[in-house]
BAMI-524974 format. One record per residue (C-alpha): chain; residue number from 1; x, y, z. Coordinates in Angstrom, 1 decimal, decimal comma. Each point is the difference from the previous one (the first is absolute). Example, Ala and Ser with C-alpha at 12.3 -4.5 7.8 and 13.67 -1.06 7.14 Angstrom:
REM residues 2
c k u v w
A 1 12,3 -4,5 7,8
A 2 1,4 3,4 -0,7
REM end
This chain:
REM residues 442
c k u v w
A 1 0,0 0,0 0,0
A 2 1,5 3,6 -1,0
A 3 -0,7 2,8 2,4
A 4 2,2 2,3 -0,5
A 5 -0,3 0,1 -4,6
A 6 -2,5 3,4 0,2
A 7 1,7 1,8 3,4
A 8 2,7 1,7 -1,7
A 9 -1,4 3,7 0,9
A 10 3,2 1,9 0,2
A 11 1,3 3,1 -1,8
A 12 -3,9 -0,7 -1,8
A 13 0,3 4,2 -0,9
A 14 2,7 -1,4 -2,6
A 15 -2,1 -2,9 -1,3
A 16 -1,6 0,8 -3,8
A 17 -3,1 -0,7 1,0
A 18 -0,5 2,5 3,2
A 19 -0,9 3,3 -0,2
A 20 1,3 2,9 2,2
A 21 -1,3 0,4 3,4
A 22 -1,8 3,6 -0,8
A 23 -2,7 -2,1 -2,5
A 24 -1,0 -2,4 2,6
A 25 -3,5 0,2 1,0
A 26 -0,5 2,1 3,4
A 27 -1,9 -1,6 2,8
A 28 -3,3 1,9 1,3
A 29 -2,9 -0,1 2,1
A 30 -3,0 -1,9 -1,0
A 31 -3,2 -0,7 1,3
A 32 -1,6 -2,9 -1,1
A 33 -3,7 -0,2 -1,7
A 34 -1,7 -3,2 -0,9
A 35 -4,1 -1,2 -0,6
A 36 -1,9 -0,8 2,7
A 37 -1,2 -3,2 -1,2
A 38 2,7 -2,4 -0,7
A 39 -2,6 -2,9 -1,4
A 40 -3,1 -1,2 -0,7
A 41 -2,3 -2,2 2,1
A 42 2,7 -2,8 -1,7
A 43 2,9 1,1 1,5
A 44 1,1 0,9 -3,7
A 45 1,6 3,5 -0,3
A 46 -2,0 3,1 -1,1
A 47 2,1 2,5 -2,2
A 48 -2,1 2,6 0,2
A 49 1,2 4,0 -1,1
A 50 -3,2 1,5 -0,1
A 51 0,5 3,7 1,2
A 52 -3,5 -0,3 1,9
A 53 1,8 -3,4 2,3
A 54 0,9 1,0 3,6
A 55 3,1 -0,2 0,7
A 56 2,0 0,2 3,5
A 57 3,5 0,7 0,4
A 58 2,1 -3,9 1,0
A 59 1,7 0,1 3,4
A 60 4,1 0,1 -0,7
A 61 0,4 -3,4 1,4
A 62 -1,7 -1,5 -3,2
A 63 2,8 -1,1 -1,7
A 64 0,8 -2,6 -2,6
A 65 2,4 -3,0 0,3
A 66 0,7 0,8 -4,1
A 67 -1,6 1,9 -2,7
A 68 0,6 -1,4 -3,6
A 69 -0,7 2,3 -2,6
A 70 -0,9 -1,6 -3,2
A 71 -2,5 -2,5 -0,1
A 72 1,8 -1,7 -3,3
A 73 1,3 -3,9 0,6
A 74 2,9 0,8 1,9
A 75 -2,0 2,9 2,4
A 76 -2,9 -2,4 0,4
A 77 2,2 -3,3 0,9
A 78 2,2 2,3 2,0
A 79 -3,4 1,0 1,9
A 80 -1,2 -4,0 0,2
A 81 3,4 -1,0 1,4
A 82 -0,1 2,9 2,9
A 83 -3,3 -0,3 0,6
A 84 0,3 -3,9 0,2
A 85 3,0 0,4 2,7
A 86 -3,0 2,0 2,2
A 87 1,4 3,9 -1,2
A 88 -2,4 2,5 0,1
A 89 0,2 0,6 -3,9
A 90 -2,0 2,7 -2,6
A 91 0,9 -0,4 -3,2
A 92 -0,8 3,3 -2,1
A 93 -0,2 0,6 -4,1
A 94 -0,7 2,7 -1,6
A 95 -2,0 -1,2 -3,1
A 96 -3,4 -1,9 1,0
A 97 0,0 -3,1 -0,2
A 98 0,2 -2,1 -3,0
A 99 2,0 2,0 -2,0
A 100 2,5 -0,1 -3,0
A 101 2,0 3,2 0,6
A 102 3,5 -1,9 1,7
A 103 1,8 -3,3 -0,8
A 104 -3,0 -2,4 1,8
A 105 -2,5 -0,6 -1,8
A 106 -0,8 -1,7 -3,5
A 107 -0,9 -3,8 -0,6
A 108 3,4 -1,8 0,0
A 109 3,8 0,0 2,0
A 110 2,5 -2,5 -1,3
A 111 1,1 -2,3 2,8
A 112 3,4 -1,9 -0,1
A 113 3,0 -1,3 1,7
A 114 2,3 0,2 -3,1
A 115 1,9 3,6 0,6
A 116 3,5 -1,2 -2,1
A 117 2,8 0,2 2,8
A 118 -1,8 2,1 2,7
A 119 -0,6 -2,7 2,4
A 120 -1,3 1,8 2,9
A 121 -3,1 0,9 -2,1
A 122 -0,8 -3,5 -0,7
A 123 1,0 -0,9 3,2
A 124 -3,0 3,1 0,9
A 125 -2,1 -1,8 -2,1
A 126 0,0 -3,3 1,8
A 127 -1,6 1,2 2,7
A 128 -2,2 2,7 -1,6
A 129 -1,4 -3,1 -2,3
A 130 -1,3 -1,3 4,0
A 131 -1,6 2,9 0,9
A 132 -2,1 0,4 -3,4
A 133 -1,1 -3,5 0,4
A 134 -1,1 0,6 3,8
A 135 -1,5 3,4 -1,2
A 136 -1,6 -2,0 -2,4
A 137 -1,8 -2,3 2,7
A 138 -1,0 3,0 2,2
A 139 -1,6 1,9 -2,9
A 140 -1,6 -3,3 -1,7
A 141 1,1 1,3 -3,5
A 142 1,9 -1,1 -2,6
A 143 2,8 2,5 0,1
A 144 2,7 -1,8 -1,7
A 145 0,4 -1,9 -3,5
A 146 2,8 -2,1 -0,5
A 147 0,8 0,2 -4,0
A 148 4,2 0,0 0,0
A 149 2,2 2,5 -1,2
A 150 1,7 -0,2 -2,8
A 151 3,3 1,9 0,2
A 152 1,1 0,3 -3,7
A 153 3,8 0,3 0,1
A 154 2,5 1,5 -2,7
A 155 3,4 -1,3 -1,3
A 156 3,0 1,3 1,7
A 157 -1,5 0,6 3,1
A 158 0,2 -2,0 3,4
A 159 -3,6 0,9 1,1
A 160 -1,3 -2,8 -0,5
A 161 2,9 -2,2 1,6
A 162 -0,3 2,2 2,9
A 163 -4,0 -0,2 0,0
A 164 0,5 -4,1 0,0
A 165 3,2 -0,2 2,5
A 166 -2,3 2,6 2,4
A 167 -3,3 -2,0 -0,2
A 168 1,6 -3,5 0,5
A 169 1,9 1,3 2,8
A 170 -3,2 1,0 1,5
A 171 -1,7 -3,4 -1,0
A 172 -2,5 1,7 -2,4
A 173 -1,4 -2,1 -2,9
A 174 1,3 1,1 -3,4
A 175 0,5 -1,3 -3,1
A 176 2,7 1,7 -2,8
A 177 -0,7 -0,1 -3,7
A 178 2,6 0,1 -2,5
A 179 -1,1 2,0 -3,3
A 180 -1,5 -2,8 -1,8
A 181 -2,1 -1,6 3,0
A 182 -0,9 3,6 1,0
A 183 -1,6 0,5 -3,7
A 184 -2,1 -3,2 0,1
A 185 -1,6 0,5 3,6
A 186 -1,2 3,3 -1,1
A 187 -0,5 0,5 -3,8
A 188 -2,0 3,0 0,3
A 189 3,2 1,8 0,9
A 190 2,2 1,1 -2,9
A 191 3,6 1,0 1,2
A 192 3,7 -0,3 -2,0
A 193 2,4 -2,4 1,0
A 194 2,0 2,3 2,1
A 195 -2,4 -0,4 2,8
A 196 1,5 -3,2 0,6
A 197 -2,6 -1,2 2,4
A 198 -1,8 0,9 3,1
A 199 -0,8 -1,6 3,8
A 200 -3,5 -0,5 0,8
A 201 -0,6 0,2 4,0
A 202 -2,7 -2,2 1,0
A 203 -0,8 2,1 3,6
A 204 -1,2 2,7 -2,5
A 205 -3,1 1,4 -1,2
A 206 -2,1 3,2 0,5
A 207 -1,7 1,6 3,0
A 208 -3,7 1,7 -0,3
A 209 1,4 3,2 1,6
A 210 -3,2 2,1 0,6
A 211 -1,7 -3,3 1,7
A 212 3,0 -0,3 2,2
A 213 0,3 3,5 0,7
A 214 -3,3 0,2 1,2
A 215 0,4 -3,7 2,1
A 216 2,6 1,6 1,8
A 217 -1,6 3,1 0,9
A 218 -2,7 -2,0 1,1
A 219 1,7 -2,2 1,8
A 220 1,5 3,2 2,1
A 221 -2,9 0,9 0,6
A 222 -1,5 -3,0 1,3
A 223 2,7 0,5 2,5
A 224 -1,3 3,2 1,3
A 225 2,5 2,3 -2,2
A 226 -1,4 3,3 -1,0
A 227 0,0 0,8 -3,8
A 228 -0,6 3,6 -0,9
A 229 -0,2 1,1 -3,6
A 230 -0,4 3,1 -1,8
A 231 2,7 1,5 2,1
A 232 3,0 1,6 -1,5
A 233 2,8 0,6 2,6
A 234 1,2 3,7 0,0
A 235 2,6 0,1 2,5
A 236 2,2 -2,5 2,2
A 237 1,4 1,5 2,8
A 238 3,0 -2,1 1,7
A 239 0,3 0,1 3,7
A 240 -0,1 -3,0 2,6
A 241 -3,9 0,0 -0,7
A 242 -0,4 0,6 -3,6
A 243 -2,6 1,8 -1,2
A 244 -1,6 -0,4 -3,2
A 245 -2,4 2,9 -1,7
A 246 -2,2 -1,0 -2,6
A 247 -3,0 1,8 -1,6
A 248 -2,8 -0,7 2,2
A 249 2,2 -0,5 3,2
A 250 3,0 -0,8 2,6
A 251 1,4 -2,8 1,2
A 252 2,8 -1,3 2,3
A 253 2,4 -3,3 -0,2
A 254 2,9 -1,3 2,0
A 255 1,1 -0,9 -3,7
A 256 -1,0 0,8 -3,8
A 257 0,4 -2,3 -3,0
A 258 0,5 1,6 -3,4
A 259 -1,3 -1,8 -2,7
A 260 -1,2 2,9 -2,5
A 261 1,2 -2,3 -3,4
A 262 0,6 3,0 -2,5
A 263 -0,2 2,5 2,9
A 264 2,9 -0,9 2,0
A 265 2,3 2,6 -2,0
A 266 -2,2 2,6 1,0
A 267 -0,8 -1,0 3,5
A 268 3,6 -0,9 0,9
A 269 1,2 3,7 -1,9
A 270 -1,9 1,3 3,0
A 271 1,3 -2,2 2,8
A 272 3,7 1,0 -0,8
A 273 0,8 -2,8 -2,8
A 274 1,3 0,2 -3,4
A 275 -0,7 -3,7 -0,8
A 276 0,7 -0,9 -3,9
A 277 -3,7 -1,1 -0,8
A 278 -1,5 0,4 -3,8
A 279 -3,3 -0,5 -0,5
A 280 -1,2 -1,7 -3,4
A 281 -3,4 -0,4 -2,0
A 282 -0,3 -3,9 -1,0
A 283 -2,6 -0,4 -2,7
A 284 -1,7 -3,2 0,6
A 285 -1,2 -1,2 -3,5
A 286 -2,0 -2,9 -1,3
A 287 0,4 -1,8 -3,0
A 288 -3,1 -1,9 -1,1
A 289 0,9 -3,8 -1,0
A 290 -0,7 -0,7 -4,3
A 291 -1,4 -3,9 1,1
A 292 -1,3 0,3 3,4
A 293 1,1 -2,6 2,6
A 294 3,3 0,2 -1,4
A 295 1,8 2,0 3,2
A 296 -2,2 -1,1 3,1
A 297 1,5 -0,5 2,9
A 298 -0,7 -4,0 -0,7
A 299 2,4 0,7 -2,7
A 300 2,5 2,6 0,5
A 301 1,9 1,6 2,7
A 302 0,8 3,1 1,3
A 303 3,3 1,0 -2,3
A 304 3,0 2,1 0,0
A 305 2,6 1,1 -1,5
A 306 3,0 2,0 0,8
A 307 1,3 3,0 -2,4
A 308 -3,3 -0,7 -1,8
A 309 0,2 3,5 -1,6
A 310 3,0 1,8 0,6
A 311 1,5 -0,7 3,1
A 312 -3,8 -0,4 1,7
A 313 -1,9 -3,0 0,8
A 314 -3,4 -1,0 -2,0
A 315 -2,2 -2,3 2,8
A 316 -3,4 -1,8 -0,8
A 317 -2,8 -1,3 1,7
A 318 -2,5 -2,8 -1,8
A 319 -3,9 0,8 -0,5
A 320 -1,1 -0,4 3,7
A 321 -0,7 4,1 0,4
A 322 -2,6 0,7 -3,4
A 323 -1,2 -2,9 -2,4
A 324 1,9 -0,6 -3,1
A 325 3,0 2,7 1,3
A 326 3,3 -0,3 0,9
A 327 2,3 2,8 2,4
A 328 3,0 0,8 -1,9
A 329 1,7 2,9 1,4
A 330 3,2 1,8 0,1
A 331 1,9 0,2 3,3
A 332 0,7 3,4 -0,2
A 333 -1,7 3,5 -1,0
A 334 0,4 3,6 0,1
A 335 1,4 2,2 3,0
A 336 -3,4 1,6 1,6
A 337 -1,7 1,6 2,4
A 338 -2,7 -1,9 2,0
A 339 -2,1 3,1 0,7
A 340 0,2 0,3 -3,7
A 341 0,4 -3,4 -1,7
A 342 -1,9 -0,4 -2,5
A 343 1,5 3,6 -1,6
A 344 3,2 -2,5 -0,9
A 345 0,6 -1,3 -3,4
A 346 0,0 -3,4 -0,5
A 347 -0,7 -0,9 -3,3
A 348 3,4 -0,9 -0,9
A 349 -0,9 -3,1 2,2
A 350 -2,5 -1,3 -1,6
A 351 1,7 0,6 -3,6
A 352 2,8 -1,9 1,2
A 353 -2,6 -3,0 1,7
A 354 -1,8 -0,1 -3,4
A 355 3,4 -0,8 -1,7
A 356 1,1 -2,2 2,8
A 357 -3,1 -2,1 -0,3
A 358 -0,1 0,1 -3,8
A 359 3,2 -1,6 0,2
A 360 0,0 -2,7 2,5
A 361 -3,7 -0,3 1,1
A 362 -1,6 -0,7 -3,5
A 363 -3,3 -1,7 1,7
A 364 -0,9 3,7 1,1
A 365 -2,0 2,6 -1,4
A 366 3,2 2,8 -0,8
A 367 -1,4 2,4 1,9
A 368 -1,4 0,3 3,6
A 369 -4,1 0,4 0,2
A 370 0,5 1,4 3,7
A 371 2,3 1,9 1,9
A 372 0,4 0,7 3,8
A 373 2,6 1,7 1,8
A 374 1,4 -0,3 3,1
A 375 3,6 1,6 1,9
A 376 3,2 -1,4 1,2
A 377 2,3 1,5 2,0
A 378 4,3 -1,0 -0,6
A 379 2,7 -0,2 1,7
A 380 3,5 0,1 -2,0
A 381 0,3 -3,5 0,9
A 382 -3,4 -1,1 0,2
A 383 0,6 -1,0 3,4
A 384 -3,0 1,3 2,5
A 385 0,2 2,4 2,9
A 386 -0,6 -1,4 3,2
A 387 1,6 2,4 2,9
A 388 -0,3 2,3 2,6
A 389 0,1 3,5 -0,5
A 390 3,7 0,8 1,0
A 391 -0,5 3,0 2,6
A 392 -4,2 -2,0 0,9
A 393 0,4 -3,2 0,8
A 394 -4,1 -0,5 0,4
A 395 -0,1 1,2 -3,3
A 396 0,0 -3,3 -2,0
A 397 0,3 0,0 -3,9
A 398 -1,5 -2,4 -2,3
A 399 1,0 1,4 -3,8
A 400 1,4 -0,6 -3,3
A 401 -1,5 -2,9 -0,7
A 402 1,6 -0,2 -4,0
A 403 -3,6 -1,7 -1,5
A 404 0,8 -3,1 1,7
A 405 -0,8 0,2 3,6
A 406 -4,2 -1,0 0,3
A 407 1,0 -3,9 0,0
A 408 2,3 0,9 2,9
A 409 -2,4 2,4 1,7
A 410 -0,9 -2,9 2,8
A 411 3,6 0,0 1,3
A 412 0,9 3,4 -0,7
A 413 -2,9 0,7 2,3
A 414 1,2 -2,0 2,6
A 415 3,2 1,9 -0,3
A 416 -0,8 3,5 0,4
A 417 -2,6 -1,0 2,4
A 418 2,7 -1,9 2,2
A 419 2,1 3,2 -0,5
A 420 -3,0 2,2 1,3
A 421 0,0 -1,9 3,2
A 422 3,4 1,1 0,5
A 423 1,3 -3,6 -0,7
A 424 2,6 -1,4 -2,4
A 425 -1,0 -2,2 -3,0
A 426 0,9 -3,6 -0,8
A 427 1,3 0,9 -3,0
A 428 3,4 1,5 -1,1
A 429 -0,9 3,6 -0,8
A 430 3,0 1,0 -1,9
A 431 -1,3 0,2 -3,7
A 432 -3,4 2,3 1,6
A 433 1,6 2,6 1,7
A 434 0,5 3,7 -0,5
A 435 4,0 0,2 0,6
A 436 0,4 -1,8 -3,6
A 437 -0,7 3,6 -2,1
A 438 3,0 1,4 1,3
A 439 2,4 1,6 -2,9
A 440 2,3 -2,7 1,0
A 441 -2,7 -2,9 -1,0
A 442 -1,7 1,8 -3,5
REM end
């Protein structure tokens, strides 16, 4: 067990990523406002902001064990675990809920253990594969489908040695394809012969994301965990009990989790923090299928493949989301704005998709009948960011997830939630935390 991988906080004033002292954000006096009626003859909360509700001022003793802000995957299995370890927990978001303005929502997540050489995600995903299935059994919904991955490699790489030595290290089923026997298990794929094969991980498949958002949330509830939505946070203010403003009210915590997805730039800007996050638009397109059947899920896996287009991935998902369409999308998109996302232009994507699949998915329509969007935020590395703030240690962040961190969302939870309770986690921390954006490290 590391303790000791995120504690580095000296000399922080010289570290990239933090901002003078004279931009951190003062402490001040609060006084505390909140609905008089916390629920219904149910017991279930009652977010009421009618003007016309009386209201009465909270005594200063009410006081959270942890606030998470954002009520995404990670926020709202950051919430379940706290609240499940008997913390007093709220969990605020400032869209109401469901909505499709962050990097939560949609139909579909990828879920796999293959991640080439990075063992200590596939090592993640052992356990976060448990705690889907047990979420699973408390929900009594089908939140998982197991379809495979097909990793589709390229000559002159090692990725896909590294993808094989990783998952038999870690006693994952797999099976590796030379060209030839990658060709004839799936014909409807048209690709040169400098691929030179791919891995297909059995663990894989795909996860209904908006059911298992919601499962969770509901779980958390269930516990007795307050969800309020419609709540945009406007001010954090650090002290030994933080104090967190939002539109409608104040509220106190011994600690705060941060997990504001395509916020976190702006949030941590105003804690102190010059953390290198970029937010992207994804376009999520689907291609509709020229003989149905022919890409189901009883068929065809979920698929990658590395430098796809340019140095980017291209990632698939079979037609378990619409009839007769398939998810083929480009894992990247244009710097943007998440107050102002849909301003970005993105239809260099899709002209590059439509050549893509023209090219290599010839059982698709060349050209996607729908289009979603949804955000990610990057690291350099596409490592996440799981830390303490350097100079508030109740101040827990959860960021940077790099478009791959909703299948991990059940242990990443259970991290920042262990952090919260002023604990260490099980896991080594040294690929999460904040000291890596140093000069020294980019």
């Amino acid at each position: 067990m590391r303790t000791d991988a995120c504690d580095d906080n000296n000399d922080r004033e010289n570290d990239d990523w933090f901002l003078p002292k004279d931009k951190l954000v003062p402490g001040i006096g609060c006084r505390i406002y909140l609905t008089s009626k916390l629920t219904n003859d149910n017991g279930a909360f009652l977010n009421s902001r009618n003007k016309d509700d009386s209201i009465h001022v909270m005594t200063e003793d009410l006081v959270y064990d942890v606030i998470i802000v954002g009520a995404g995957i990670v926020g709202s299995y950051t919430a379940y675990h706290a609240k499940r370890t008997g913390k007093s927990t709220l969990l605020l978001e400032q869209f109401p809920l469901p909505h499709s303005r962050g990097s939560s929502h949609g139909q579909s997540r990828t879920i796999r253990s293959a991640y080439g050489d990075l063992e200590y995600y596939t090592q993640m995903m052992t356990k976060a594969f448990r705690m889907w299935n047990e979420l699973e059994d408390q929900s009594r919904q089908t939140l998982f489908r197991q379809t495979g991955l097909l990793c589709i490699g390229q000559k002159g790489t090692k990725y896909l040695d590294k993808t094989t030595d990783c998952l038999r290290k870690n006693k994952t089923p797999f099976r590796r394809l030379d060209y030839e026997e990658f060709n004839k298990a799936f014909p409807m794929l048209s690709y040169p012969s400098e691929v030179g094969g791919a891995v297909v991980d059995y663990s894989a498949g795909l996860l209904l994301a908006g059911r298992a958002l919601t499962a969770v949330q509901n779980q958390y509830l269930k516990l007795g965990g307050l969800l309020h939505d419609g709540e945009k946070m406007t001010e954090i203010i650090p002290g030994e009990v933080i104090k967190v403003k939002t539109e409608a009210r104040l509220y106190q915590a011994k600690a705060v989790v941060l997990c504001v997805g395509p916020w976190a730039k702006k949030v941590l800007t105003k804690l102190g923090l010059d953390v290198p996050l970029q937010t992207q638009k994804i376009k999520v397109c689907y291609w509709k299928e020229k003989t149905p059947g022919t890409f189901s899920s009883r068929h065809f896996p979920v698929f990658s493949q590395l430098k796809a287009i340019g140095p980017h991935l291209v990632y698939g998902v079979p037609c378990d989301e619409y009839p007769d369409l398939v998810k083929v999308c480009l894992h990247y998109g244009p710097t943007v704005d998440p107050d102002y996302r849909d301003t970005a232009n993105d239809r260099w994507v899709e002209d590059a998709l439509q050549k893509y699949v023209k090219e290599h998915i010839p059982g698709l329509e060349p050209y996607p009948v729908i289009t979603e969007s949804c955000i990610y935020t990057n690291t350099p590395d596409e490592d996440f960011v799981l830390d303490r703030h350097p100079f508030y240690n109740n101040i827990i962040i959860g960021a940077g997830f790099s478009g791959h961190g909703f299948k991990l969302a059940p242990v990443v939870g259970e991290i920042l939630a262990t952090m919260a309770a002023g604990k260490t986690p099980e896991q080594d921390m040294t690929y999460f935390c904040l000291n890596r954006f140093k000069k020294s490290h980019l």
